[in-house]
BAFI-3210 file (N, C-alpha, C; in Angstrom, 3 decimals, decimal comma, padded with zeros to 6 digits):
// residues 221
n [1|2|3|4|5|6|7|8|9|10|11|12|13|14|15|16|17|18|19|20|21|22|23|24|25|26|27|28|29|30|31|32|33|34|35|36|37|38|39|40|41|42|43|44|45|46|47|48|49|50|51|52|53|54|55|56|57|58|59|60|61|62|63|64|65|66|67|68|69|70|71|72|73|74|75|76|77|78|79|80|81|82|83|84|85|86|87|88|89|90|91|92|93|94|95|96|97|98|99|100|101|102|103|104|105|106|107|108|109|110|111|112|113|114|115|116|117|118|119|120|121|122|123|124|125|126|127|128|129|130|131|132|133|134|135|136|137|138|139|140|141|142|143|144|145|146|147|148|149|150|151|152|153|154|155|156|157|158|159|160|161|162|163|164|165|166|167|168|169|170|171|172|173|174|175|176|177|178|179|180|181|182|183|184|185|186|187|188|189|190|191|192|193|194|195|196|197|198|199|200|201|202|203|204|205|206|207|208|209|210|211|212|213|214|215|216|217|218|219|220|221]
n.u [101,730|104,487|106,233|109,299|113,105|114,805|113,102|111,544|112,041|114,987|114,836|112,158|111,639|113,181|111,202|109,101|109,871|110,413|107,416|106,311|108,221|107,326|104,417|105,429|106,746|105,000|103,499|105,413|105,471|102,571|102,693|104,295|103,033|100,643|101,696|102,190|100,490|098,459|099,470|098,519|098,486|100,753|100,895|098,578|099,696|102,203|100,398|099,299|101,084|102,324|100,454|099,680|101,976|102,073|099,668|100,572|102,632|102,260|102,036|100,829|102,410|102,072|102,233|102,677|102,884|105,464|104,946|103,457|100,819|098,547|097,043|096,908|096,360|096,138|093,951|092,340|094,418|094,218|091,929|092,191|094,656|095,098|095,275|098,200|099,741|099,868|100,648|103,435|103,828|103,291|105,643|107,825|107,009|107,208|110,428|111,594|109,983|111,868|113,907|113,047|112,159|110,117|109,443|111,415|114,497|114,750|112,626|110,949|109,814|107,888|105,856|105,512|103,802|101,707|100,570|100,940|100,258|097,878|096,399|095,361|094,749|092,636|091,052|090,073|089,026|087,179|085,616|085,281|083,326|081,494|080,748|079,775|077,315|075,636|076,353|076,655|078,907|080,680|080,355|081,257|083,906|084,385|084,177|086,078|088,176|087,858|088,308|090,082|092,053|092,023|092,556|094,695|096,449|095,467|097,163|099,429|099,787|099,366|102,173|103,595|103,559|103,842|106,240|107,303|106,367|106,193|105,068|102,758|101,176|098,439|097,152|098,624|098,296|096,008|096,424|097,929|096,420|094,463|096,216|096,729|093,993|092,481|093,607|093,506|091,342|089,399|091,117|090,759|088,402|088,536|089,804|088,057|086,390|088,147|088,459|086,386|085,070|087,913|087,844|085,169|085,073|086,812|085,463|083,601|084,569|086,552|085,806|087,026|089,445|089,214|087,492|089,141|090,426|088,668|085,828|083,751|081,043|081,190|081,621|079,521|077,592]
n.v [109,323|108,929|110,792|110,852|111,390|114,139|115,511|117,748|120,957|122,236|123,653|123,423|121,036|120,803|122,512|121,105|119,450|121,106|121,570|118,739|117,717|119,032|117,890|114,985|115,008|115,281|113,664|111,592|111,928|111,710|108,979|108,064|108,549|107,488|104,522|104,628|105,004|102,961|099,530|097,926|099,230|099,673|096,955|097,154|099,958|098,627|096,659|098,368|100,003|098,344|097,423|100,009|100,392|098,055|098,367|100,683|100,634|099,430|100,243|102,431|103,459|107,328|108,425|111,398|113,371|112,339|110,649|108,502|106,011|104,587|103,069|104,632|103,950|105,600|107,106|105,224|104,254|106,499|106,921|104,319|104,415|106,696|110,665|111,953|110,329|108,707|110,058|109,804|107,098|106,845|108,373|106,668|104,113|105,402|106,047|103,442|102,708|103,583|102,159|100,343|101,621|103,205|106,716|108,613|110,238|112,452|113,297|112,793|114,632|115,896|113,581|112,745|115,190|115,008|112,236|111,207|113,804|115,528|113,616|111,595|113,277|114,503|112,525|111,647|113,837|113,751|111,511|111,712|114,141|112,472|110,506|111,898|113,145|110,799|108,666|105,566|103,512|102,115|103,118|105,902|105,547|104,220|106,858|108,434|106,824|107,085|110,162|110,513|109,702|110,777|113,326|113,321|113,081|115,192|117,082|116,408|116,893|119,547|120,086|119,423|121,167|123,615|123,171|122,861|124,136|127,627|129,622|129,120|128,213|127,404|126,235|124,213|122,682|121,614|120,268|118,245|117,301|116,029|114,365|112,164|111,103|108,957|106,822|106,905|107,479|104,646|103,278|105,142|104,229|101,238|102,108|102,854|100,534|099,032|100,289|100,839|098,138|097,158|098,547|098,013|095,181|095,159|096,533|095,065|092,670|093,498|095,842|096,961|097,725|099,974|101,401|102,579|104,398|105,851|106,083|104,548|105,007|106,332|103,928|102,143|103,001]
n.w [088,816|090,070|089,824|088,034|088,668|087,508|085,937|087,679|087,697|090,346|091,973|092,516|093,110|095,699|097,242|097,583|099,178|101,428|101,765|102,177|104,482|107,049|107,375|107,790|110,238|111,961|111,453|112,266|114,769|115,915|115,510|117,293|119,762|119,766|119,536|122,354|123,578|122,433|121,859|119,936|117,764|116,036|114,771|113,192|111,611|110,409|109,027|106,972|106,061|104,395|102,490|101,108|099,695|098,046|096,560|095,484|093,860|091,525|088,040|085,119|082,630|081,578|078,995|077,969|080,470|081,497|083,667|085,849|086,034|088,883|091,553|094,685|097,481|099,518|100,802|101,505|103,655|105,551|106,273|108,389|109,460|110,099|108,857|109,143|109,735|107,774|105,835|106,459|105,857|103,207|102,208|102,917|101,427|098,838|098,763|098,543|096,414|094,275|094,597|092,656|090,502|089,699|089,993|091,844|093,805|094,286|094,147|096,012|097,607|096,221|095,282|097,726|098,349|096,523|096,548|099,498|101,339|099,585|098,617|100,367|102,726|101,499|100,816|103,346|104,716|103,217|103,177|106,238|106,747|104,905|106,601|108,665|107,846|108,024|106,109|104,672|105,342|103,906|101,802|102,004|102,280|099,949|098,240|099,199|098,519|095,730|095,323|096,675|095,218|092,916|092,853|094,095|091,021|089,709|091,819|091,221|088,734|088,442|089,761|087,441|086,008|087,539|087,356|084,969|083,258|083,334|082,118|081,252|082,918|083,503|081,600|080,702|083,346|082,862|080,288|081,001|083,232|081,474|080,342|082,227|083,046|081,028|081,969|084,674|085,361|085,575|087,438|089,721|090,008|090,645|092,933|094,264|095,201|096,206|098,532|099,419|100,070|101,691|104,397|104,718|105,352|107,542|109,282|109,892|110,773|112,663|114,213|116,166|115,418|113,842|115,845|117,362|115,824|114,356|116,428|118,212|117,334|114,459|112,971|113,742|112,612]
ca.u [102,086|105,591|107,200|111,406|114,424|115,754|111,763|111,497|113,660|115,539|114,221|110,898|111,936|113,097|109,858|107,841|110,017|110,139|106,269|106,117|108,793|106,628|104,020|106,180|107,212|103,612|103,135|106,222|105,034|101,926|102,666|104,996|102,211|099,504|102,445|102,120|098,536|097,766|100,252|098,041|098,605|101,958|100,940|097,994|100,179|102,463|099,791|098,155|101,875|103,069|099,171|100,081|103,803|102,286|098,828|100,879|103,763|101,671|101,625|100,602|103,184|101,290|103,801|102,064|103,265|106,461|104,936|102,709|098,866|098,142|096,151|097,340|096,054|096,292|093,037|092,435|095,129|094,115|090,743|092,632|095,637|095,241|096,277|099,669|100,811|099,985|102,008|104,609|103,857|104,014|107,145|108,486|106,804|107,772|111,885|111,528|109,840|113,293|114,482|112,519|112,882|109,434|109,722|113,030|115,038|114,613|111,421|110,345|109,420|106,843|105,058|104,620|103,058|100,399|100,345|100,311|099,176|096,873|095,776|095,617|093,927|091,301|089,928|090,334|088,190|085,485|085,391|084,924|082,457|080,154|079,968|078,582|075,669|075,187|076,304|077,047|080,711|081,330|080,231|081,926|085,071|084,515|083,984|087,446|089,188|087,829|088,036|091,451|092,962|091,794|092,994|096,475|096,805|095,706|097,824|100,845|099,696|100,055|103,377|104,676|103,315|104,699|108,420|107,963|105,733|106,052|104,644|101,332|100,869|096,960|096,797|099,952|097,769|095,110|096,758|098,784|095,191|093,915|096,401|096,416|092,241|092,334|094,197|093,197|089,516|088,889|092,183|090,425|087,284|089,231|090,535|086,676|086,122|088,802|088,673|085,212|085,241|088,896|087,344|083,828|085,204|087,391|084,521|082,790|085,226|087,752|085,286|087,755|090,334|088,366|086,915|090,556|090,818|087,498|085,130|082,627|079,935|081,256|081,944|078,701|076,161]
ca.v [110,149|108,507|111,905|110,503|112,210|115,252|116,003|118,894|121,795|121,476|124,936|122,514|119,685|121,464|123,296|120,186|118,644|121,625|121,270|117,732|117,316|119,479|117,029|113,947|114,963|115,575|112,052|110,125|112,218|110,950|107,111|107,542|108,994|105,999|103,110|104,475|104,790|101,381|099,111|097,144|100,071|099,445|095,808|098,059|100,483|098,030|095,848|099,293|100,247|097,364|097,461|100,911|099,911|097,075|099,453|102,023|100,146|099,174|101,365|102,465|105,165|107,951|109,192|113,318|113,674|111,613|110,185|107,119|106,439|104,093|103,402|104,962|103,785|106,807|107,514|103,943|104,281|107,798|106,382|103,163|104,567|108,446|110,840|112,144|108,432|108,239|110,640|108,550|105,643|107,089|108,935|105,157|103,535|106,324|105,638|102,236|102,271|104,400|100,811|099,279|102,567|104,425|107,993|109,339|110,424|114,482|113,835|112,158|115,226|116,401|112,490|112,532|115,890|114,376|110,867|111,285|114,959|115,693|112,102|111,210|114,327|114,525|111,421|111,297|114,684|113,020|110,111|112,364|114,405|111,493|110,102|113,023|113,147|109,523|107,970|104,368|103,426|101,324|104,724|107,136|105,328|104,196|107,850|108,598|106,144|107,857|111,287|110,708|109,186|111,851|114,640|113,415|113,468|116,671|117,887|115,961|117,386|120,902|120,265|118,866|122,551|124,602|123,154|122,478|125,460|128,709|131,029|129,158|127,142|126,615|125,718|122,637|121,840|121,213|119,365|117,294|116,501|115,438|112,836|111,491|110,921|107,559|105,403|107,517|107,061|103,307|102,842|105,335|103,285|100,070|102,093|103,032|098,998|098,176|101,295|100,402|096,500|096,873|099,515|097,771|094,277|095,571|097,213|094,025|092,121|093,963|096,796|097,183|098,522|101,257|102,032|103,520|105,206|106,868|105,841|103,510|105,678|105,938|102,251|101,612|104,142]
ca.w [089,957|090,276|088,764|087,857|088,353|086,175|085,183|087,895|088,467|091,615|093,541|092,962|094,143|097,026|097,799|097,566|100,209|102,519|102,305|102,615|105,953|108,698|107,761|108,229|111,001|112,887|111,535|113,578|116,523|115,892|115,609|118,459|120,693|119,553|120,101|123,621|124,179|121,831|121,175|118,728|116,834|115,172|113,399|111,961|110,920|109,721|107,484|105,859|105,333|103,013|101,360|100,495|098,601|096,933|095,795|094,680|093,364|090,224|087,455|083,932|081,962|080,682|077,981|077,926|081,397|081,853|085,082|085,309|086,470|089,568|092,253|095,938|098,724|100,719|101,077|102,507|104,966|106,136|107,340|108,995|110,465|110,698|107,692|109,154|110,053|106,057|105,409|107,149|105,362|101,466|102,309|103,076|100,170|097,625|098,627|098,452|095,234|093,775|093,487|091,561|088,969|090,362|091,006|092,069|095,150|094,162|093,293|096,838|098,463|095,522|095,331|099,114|098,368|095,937|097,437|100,549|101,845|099,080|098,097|101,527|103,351|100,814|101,058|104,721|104,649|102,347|104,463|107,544|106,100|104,544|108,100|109,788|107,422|108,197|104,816|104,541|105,680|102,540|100,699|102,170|102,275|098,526|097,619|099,553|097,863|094,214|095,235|097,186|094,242|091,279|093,717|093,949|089,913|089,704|091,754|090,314|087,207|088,850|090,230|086,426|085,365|087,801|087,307|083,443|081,901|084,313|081,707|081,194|084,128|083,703|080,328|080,673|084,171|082,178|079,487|082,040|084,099|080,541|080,072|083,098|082,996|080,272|083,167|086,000|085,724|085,586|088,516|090,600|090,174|090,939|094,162|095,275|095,587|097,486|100,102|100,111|100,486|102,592|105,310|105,058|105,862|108,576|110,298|110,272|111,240|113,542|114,888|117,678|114,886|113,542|116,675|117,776|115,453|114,302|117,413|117,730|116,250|113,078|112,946|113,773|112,427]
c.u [103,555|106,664|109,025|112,340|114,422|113,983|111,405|112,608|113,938|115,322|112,857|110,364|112,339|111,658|109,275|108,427|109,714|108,250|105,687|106,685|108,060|105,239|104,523|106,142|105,757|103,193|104,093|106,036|103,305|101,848|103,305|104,249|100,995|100,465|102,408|100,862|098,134|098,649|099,778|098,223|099,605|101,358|099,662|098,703|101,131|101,791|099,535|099,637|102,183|101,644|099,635|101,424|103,266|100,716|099,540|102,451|103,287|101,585|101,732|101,619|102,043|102,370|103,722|102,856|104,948|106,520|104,506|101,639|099,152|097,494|096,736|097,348|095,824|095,741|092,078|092,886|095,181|092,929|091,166|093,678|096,033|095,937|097,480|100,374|100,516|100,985|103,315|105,254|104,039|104,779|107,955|108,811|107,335|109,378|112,358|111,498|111,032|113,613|114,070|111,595|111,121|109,635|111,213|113,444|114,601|113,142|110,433|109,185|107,430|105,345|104,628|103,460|101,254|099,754|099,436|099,485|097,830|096,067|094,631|094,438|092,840|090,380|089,564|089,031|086,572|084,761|084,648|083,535|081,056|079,458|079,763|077,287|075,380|075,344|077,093|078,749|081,221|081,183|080,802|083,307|085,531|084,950|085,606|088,247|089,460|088,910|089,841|092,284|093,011|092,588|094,678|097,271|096,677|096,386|099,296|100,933|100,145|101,329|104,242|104,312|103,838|105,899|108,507|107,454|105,260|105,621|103,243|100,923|099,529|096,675|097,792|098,870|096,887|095,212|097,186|097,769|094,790|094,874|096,733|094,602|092,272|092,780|093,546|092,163|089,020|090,029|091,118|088,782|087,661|089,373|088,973|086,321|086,737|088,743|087,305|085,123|086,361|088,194|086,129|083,929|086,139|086,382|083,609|083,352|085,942|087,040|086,764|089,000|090,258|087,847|088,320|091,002|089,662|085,992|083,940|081,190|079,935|081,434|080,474|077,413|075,469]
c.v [110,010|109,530|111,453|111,687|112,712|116,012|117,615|119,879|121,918|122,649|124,268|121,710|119,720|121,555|121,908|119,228|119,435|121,345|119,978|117,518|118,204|118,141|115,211|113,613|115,065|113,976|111,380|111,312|111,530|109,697|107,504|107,353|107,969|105,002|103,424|104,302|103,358|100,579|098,288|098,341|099,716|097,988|096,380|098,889|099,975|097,284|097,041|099,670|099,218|097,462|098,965|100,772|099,071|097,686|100,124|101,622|099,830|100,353|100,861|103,750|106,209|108,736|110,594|113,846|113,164|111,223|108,736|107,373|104,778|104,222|103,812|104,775|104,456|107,219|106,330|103,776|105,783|107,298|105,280|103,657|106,399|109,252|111,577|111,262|108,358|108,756|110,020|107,599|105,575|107,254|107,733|104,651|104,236|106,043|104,391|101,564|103,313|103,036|099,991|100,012|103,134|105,179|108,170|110,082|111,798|114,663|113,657|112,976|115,521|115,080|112,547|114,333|115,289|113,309|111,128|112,168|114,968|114,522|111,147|112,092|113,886|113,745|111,385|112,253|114,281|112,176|110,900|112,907|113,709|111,059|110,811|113,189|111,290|108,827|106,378|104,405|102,970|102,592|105,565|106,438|104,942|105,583|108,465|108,067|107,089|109,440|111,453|110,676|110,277|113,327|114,522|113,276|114,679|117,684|117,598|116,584|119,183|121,141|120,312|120,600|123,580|124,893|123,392|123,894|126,878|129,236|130,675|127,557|126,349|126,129|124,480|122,192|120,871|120,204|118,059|116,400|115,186|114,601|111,730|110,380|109,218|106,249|105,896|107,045|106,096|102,917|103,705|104,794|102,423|101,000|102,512|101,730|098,626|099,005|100,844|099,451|096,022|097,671|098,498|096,261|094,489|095,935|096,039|092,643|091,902|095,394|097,336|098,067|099,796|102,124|103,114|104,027|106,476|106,881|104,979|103,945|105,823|105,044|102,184|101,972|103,551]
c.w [090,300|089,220|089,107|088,475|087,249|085,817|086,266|088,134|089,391|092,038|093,494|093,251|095,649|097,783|098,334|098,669|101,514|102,991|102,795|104,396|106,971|108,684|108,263|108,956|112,291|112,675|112,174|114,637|116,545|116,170|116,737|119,734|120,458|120,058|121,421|124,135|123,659|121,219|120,121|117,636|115,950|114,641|112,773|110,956|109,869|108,237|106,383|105,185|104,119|102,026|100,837|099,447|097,708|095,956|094,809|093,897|091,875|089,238|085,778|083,237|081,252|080,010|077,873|079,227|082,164|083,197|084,611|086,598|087,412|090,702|093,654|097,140|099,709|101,197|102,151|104,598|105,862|107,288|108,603|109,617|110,710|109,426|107,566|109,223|108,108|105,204|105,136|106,077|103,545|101,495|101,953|101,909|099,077|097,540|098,228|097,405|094,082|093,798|092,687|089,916|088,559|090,926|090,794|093,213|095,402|094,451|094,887|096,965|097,540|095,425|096,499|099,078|097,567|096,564|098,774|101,468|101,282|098,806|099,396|102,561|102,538|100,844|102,178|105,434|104,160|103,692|106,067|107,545|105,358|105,646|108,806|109,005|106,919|106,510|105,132|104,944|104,755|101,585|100,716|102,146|100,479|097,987|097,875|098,815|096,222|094,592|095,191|095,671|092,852|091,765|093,474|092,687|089,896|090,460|091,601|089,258|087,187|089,445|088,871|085,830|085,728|087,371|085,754|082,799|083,077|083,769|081,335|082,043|083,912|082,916|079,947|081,923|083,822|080,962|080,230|083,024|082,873|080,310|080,828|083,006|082,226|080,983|084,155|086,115|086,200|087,049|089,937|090,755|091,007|092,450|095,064|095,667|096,151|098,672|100,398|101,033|101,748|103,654|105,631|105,832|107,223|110,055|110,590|110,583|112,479|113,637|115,289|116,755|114,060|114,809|117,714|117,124|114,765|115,192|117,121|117,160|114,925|112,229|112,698|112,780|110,610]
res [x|x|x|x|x|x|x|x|x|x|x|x|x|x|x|x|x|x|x|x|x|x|x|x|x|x|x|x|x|x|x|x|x|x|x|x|x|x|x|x|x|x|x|x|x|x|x|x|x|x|x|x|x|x|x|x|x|x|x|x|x|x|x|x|x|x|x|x|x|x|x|x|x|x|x|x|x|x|x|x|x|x|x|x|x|x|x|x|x|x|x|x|x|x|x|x|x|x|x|x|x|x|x|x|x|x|x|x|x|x|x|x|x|x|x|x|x|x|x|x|x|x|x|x|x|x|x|x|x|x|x|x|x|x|x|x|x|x|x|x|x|x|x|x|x|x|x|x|x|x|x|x|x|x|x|x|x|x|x|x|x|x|x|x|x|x|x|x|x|x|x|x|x|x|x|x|x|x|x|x|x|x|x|x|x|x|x|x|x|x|x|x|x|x|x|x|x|x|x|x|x|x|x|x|x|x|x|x|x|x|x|x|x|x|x|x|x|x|x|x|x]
***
């Protein structure tokens, strides 16, 4: 997902920021508007942030795509700290990891698109969705973690298609999904056990920090 420098063309590196910064920006009005209502909020947001940098800091190259395959967290920290504050919090992690020669400065805008919107929402959606038809909290947050995480390749894989192969977009998406998949699969496994296990021990731990952010019914149920 950590698409480099020089790999898209720069009216699509653009785009992918204009679409990224309105959400950003709904996320630090967000956190600003929780640090007033809950100040325990910010050392949550803090811990899920650095678990997100050091999640998604790991990676595998997949040489077909000139990106690389790891696990995201985003789907984690959507359920735990809200998924525009996630936004937030990839944006962060994604610049951050530009020094240590993940990703790329151009490229921010398009990773926080996968990462964090799509990666991020989706799971966040699952997650929402499992617990209204009463599904396990370790389940539905597992399933988030998968779902989140396969979502935000594919649509990395559709961003490396738009910029790289304009005249047959669906047939490079499709190549570009497929070589993602051989790391992807078994990582977004790996990331259903910890959203599970991290969410499930939280809730049985630290109620009180779930319960501010998705109410004590869905904590509990």
């Amino acid at each position: 997902m950590h698409i480099s420098d020089g790999i898209l063309r720069p009216e699509w590196a653009l785009l992918w920021y204009a679409v990224a910064i309105p959400f950003i920006a709904v996320g630090i009005w967000e956190i600003k508007r929780k640090r007033e209502n809950n100040p325990a909020y910010m050392p949550l947001l803090a811990m899920v942030g650095a678990a997100v940098f050091i999640i998604s800091v790991w990676h595998i190259p997949v040489p077909v795509t000139g990106s690389c395959s790891h696990p995201i967290g985003t789907p984690m920290a959507a359920i735990l700290v809200g998924p525009f504050a996630t936004v937030v919090l990839s944006s962060i992690a994604l610049f951050f990891q530009t020094f240590f020669g993940h990703g790329g400065l151009t490229t921010i805008g398009a990773n926080t698109v996968s990462m964090g919107i799509m990666g991020g929402f989706s799971g966040y959606l699952l997650f929402s969705g499992m617990r209204k038809v009463k599904s396990p909290l370790w389940l539905a947050a597992g399933f988030a973690g998968f779902v989140g995480d396969m979502v935000c390749y594919i649509v990395a894989a559709l961003e490396l298609a738009l910029s790289l192969n304009p005249g047959s977009v669906l047939s490079h998406w499709a190549l570009y999904s497929i070589g993602y998949m051989p790391t992807q699969i078994p990582l977004a496994v790996a990331e259903f056990v910890f959203s599970a296990g991290i969410v499930q021990y939280i809730a049985d731990r630290r109620p009180d920090l779930l319960e501010m952010r998705i109410g004590g019914g869905v904590v509990n149920a």
